[in-house]
N, C-alpha and C positions, 0 to 999 in steps of 0.2 A: 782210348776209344770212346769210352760213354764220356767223359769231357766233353771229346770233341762235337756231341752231337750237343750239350749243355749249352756251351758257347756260342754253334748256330744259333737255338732257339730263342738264348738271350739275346742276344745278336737283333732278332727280328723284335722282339718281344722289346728292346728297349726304342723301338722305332715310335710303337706303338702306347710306349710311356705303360707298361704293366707289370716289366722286369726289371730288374738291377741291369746295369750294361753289361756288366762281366761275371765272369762264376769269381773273379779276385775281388769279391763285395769290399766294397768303401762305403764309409757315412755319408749319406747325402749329403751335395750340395745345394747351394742357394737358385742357383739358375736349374735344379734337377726341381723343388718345390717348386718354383713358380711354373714349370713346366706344367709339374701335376695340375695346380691349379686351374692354368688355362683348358687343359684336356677339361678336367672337370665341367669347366664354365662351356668347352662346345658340346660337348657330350648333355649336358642339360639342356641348353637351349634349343639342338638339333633334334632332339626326343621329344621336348614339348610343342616344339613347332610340327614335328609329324604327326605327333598325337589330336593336332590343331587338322589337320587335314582327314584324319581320318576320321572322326568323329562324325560324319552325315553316314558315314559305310555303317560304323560304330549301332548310329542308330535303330538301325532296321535289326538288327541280333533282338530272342529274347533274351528275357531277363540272366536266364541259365550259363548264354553262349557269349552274352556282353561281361559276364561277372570276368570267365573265362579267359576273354580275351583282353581283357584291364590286369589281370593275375599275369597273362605272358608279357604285356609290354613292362610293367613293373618289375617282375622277375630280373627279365634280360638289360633292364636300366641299371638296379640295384646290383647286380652282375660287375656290371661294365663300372660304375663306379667303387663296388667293395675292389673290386682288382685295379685298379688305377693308385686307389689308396695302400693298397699293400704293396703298391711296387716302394713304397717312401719308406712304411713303417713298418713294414717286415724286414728287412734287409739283414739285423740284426740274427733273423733265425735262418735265414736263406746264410750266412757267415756260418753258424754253426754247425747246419744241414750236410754242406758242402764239406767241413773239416772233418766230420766225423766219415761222411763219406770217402774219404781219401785216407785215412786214416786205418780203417777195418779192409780183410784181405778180402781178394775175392780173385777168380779166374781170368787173367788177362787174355782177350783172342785178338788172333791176330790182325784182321780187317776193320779200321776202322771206317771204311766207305760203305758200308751196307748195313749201318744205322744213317747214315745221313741221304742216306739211298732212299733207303723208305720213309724219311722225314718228308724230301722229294714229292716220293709219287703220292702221297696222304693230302698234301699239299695242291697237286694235280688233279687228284679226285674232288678233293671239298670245291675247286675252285671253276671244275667242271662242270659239278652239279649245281653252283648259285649261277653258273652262267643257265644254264639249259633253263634255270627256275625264272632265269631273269625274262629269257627271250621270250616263254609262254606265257608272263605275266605282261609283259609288252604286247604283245599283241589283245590281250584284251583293255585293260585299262591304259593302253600308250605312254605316255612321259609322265603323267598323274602318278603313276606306279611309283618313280622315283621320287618324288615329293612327300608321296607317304610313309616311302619304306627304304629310301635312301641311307637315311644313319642305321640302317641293321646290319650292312654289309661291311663294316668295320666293326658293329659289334658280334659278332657271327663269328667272323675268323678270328678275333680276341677269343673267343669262346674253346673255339676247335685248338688255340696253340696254347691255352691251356691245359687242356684237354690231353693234351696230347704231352706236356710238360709235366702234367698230373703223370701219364703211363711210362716218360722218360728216368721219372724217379723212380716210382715203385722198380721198376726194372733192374735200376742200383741196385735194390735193396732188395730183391731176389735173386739176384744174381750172388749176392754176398752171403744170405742165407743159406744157400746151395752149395755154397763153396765149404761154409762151417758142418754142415750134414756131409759131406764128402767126406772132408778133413776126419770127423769122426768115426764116419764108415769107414775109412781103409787103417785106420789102426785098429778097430777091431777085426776088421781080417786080419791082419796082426798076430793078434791075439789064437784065433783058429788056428795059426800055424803053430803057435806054444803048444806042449804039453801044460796040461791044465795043475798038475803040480808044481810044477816047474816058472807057473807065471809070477807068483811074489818074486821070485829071485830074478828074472828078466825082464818084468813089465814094471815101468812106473805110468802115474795118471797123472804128470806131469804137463803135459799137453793141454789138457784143460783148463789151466788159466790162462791161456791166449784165447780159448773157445771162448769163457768168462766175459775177456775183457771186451771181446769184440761185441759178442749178445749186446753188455752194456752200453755199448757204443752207438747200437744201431738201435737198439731201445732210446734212447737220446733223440735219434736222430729221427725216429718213428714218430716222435711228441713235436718235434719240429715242422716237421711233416704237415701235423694237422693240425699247427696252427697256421700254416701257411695258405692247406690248399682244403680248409674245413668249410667256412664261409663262401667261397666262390662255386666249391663243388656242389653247396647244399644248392644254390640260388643256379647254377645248373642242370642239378634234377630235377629242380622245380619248372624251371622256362623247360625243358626239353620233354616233360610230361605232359604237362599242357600243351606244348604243340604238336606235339606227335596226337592226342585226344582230340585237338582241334583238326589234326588232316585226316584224321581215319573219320571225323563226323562228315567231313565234307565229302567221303569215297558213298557218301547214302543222299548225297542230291544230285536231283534229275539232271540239272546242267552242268554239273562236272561228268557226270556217267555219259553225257552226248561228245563230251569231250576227252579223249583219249591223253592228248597230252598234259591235259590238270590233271588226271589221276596219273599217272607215269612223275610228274614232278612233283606230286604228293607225296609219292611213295618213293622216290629220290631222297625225298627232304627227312623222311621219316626214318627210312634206313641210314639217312648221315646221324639224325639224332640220338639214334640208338646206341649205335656204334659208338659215341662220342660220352656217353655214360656207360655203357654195360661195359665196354674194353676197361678203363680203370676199374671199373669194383671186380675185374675178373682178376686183373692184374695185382690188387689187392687179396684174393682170394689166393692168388698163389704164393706170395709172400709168406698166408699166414699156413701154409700148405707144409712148406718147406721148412718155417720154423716149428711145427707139428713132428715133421719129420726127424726135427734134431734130439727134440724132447724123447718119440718113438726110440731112436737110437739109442740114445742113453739108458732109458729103462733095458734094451736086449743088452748092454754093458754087463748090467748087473750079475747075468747070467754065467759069466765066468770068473767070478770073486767069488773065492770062497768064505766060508763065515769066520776062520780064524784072519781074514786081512780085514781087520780093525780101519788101519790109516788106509785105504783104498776104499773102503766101503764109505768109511767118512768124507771120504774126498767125492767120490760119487755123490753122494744123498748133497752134498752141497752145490754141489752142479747142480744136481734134476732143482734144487730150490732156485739157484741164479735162474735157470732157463725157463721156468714159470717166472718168476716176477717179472722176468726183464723178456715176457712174450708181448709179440709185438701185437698194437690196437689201433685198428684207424677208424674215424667220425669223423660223422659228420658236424660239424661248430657242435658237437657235443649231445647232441639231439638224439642221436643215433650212430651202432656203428654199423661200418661198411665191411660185407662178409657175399657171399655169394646170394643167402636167404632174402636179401634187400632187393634182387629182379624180381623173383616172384612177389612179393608183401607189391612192387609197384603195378608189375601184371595182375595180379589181383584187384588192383585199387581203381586200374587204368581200365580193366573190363568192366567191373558196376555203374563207374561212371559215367562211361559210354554208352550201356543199356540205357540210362536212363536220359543224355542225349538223343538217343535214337528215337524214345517213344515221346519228345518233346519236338522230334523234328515235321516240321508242318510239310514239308516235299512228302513224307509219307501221306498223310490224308489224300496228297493229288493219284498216288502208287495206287491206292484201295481203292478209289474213284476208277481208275482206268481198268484197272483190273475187274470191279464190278460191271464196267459198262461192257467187255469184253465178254463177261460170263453170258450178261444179257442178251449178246447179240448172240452168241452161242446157241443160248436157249431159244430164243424166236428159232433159230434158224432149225433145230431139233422139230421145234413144232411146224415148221412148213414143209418139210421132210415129211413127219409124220400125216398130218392132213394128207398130203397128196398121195 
């Protein structure tokens, strides 16, 4: 079931030269390189040539809102190319990822149509909201639009099916965690059904070196993990915080607030970007949730050992030591890791910033202007009330 959604993705993902072609990794070949290559070579040329058009818009930004937006096209280039290069020279840990992942138990269900369901409709949505975006940038700036912002729209859905490749795996690897926390809960129910004297002579902790091996496993596969999806995620959070900073500054000028559908396609674009970072770090967050929970378990283990069982007690304390080392860690390219605390630290980062956006935006000084000549006229009008 979770293959089958693997193989769509790759499936698309090798269309677009970012993935291996199959979850059955092979060594590149010669004609798979020069492929890379060529992407590369349009991918540069089609970003600098847009970059070439937009430069006059470029211009009129201050200094603040130009630095800004040189930060999102860089981001989103350096993006599209770190992942074009990993589709070649990752392959070797996408091999590994994959083995381990097949390898370790987890809960088979039985539908495998409603993950590729919702691959579908995720797929329907991103592609409904770049239309909506496209058609009300069209109507102001007409065909120009495409000339300057044409190559985003294969770099954008690269983004999202990573994105979304990024939430495919964690998914494994909660799902699998869940399964070892299970595993260990119901044989401690088990155990509640022994008589507590009576458990040296009918209980062994036998069971836990299959727990063991799998932790290992997916510890393995967690290091895998981040060196695959560490660099595109960080250069991710970066384009997608910047522009989500950049359409909440534009929801505070006068001609997008006259315009009902710039702000509706702002906040389109914004709620995609969100969505498209906070879903994996939550998805990460639950991973490390679950394997939290395995650790939790083990310590209430201890509970019904008593002090003359020697080889159980030692067999435990060896466990609770496997299942701390081998706790699983995601980062970003090492920088940082990714836990839930990383939305706030950027909602925090993404509000200061923005203040001080706001008090540099010059459509405000026209806001205070209007708003004083209003008070003005107020006040005459107070005063010829009052004379009469």
């Amino acid at each position: 079931m979770e293959f089958t959604l693997l193989k769509l993705v790759f499936t698309i993902g090798n269309i677009l030269t970012v993935t291996p072609s199959s979850i059955d990794i092979e060594p590149s070949q010669t004609k798979t390189k020069i492929r890379v290559f060529a992407m590369l070579a349009f991918y540069t040329a089609a970003v600098f040539t847009s970059f070439y058009f937009r430069t006059p818009s470029y211009m009129q930004y201050i200094h603040i809102k130009l630095a800004i937006k040189v930060m999102v096209d860089s981001s989103l280039f350096l993006f599209t190319i770190t992942t074009v290069i990993f589709s070649v020279t990752k392959r070797p840990q996408w091999f590994f990822l994959i083995r381990n992942l097949r390898l370790t138990q987890y809960e088979k269900k039985s539908s495998p149509k409603l993950p590729v369901l919702g691959f579908l409709v995720c797929n329907a949505l991103f592609w409904a909201i770049i239309i909506f975006m496209s058609y009300v940038f069209t109507r102001i700036k007409f065909w120009s639009f495409y000339r300057s912002y044409g190559i985003e729209y294969p770099q954008l859905y690269i983004q999202f099916l990573m994105s979304y490749l990024f939430c495919a795996v964690t998914a494994m690897l909660k799902c699998r965690y869940y399964y070892l926390h299970k595993v260990l809960s119901r044989q401690i129910s088990l155990i509640r059904k022994e008589n507590r004297h009576s458990l040296k002579k009918t209980f062994s902790l036998i069971f836990l070196d299959r727990i063991k091996y799998d932790l290992n496993i997916l510890k393995e596969a967690t290091d895998y993990f981040n060196s695959i999806f560490g660099w595109p995620f960080l250069l991710t959070l970066i384009f997608s915080s910047l522009q989500v900073l950049s359409y909440l500054d534009s929801l505070f000028s006068i001609s997008s607030r006259k315009k009902p559908l710039n702000v509706l396609s702002n906040v389109l674009m914004t709620l995609l970007l969100v969505f498209e970072v906070a879903v994996p770090i939550w998805m990460c967050d639950l991973v490390l949730c679950h394997a939290e929970h395995i650790l939790t378990t083990a310590f209430h283990l201890q509970r019904y050992l008593t002090h003359d069982m020697y080889k159980e007690n030692e067999e435990l304390a060896n466990f609770i030591k496997v299942v701390k080392d081998n706790f699983p860690k995601f980062s970003l390219a090492r920088f940082c890791v990714i836990d839930r605390s990383i939305l706030y630290k950027i909602f925090e980062t993404l509000s200061t910033v923005l203040i001080i956006l706001i008090q540099f935006n010059p459509n405000l000084d026209k806001v205070s202007g209007l708003n004083e000549q209003y008070f003005n006229r107020c006040r005459c009008f107070d005063d010829n009330v009052t004379s009469v």
